[in-house]
N, C-alpha and C positions, 0 to 999 in steps of 0.2 A: 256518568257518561265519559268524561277524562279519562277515567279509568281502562274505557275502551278504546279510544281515538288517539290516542298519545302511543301505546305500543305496534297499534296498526298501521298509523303512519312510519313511524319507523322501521317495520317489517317492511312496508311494500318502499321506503328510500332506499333500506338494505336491498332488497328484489331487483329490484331498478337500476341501482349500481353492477350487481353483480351480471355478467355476462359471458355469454363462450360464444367463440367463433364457429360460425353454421358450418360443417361439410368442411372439407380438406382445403378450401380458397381463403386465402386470407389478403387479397386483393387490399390496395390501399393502406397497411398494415406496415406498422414497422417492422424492419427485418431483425431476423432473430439472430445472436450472435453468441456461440458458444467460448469460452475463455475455460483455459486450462493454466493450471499452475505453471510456476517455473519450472521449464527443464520440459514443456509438456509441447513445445512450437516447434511446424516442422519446416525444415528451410524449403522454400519456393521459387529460389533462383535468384541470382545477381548477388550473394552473401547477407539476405534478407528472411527473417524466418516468417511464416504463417501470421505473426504479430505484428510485421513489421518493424521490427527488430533488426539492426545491422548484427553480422555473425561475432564482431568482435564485441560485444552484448554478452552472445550465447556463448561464444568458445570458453570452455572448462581453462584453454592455455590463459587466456588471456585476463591481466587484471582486473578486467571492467564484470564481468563474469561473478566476482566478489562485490554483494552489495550489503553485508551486516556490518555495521561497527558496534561494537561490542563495548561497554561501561562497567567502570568499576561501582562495588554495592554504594548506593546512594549518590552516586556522579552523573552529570551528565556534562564532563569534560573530554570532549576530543582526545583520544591517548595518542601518543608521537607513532605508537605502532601501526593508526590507520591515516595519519595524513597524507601518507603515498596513496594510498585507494581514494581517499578523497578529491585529492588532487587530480590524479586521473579521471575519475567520473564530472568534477567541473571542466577539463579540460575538453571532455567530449562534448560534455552542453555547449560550451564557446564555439567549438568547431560545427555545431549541428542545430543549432537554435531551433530547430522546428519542434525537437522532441521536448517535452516537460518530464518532471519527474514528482512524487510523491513520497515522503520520504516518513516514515509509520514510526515511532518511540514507543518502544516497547521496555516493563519492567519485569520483575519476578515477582510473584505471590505475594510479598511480605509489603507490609503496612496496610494503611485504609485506600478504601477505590479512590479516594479524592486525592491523597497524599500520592500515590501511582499513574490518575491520572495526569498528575502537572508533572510529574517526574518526565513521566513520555513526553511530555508537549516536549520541556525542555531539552532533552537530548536531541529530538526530532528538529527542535530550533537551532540547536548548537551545531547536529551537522547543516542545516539548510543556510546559517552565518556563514561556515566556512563555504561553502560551495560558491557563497554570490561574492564573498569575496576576494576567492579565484577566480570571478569569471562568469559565472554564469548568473545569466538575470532572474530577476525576483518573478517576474511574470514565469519564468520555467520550472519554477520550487514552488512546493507548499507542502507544508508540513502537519502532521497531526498527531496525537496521542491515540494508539490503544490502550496502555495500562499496562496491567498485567491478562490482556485479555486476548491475547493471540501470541501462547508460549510458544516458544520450542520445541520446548522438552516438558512434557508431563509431571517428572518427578517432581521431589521434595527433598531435594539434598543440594548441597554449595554446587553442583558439578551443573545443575538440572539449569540453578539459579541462575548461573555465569550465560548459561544461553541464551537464558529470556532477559536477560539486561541488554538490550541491542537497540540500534536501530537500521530499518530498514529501508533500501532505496530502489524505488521501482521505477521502470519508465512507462510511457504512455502505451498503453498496449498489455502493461501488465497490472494494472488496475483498472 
């Protein structure tokens, strides 16, 4: 009798949970919110794009525009080449507190997922160190690791690798 009662409860919990909204009304319902990549926001006036994003975010001129920092194979130390783009993206948090940021460590293919994972944490920690102390608050950062599991670049060569060694910095709106 087990046999029977134990799968059927579970079909009819699964049943149970599963539902769709009746007819085209979805009254009372959270609203639905489409998000597009970067580069994908359209400005909607006052130098604010569709994201809420200020334009000097999105302008291609400006340095804030650049949010990868890039690591040498097996580092996750800060290179001198990006602490101007660092500097500048703390320095907008200071000036804007309202916005948070998220800031993603990314590695390339090579080693074990666990050894990739902490490699990410780390970069993602080392930029989010220097951010807060330039300036901006710990409550505005948080950091996390992908791995090597949101590349760049597809390949399998030094050239592929150098891309997916990065980390990335997003603001609210674009996570």
């Amino acid at each position: 009798m087990k046999q029977f009662v134990i799968p059927a409860a579970a079909a009819l919990l699964i049943a149970a949970c599963s539902s769709t909204p009746s007819g085209s009304d979805q009254a009372g319902g959270a609203p639905v919110e489409t998000r597009g990549g970067p580069g994908v926001a359209t400005v909607t006036g006052g130098g604010v794009d569709s994201r809420g994003l200020p334009a000097a975010l999105t302008d291609p001129k400006s340095i804030l525009s650049k949010r990868s920092v890039y690591f040498d194979y097996d580092s996750y130390e800060v290179k001198a080449e990006y602490k101007d783009l660092v500097t500048a993206h703390a320095k907008f948090l200071t000036d804007n507190r309202q916005f948070k940021m998220l800031i993603q460590g990314n590695t390339d293919e090579r080693g074990s997922r666990e050894y990739n994972l902490a490699l990410g944490q780390k970069r993602a920690d080392a930029i989010k160190k220097m951010l807060a102390l330039l300036g901006a608050r710990e409550d505005q950062l948080e950091s996390v690791s992908l791995g090597e599991e949101k590349p760049k670049n597809e390949g399998h060569n030094e050239a592929a690798w150098a891309e997916n060694r990065r980390g990335d910095m997003l603001y609210s709106g674009e996570f």
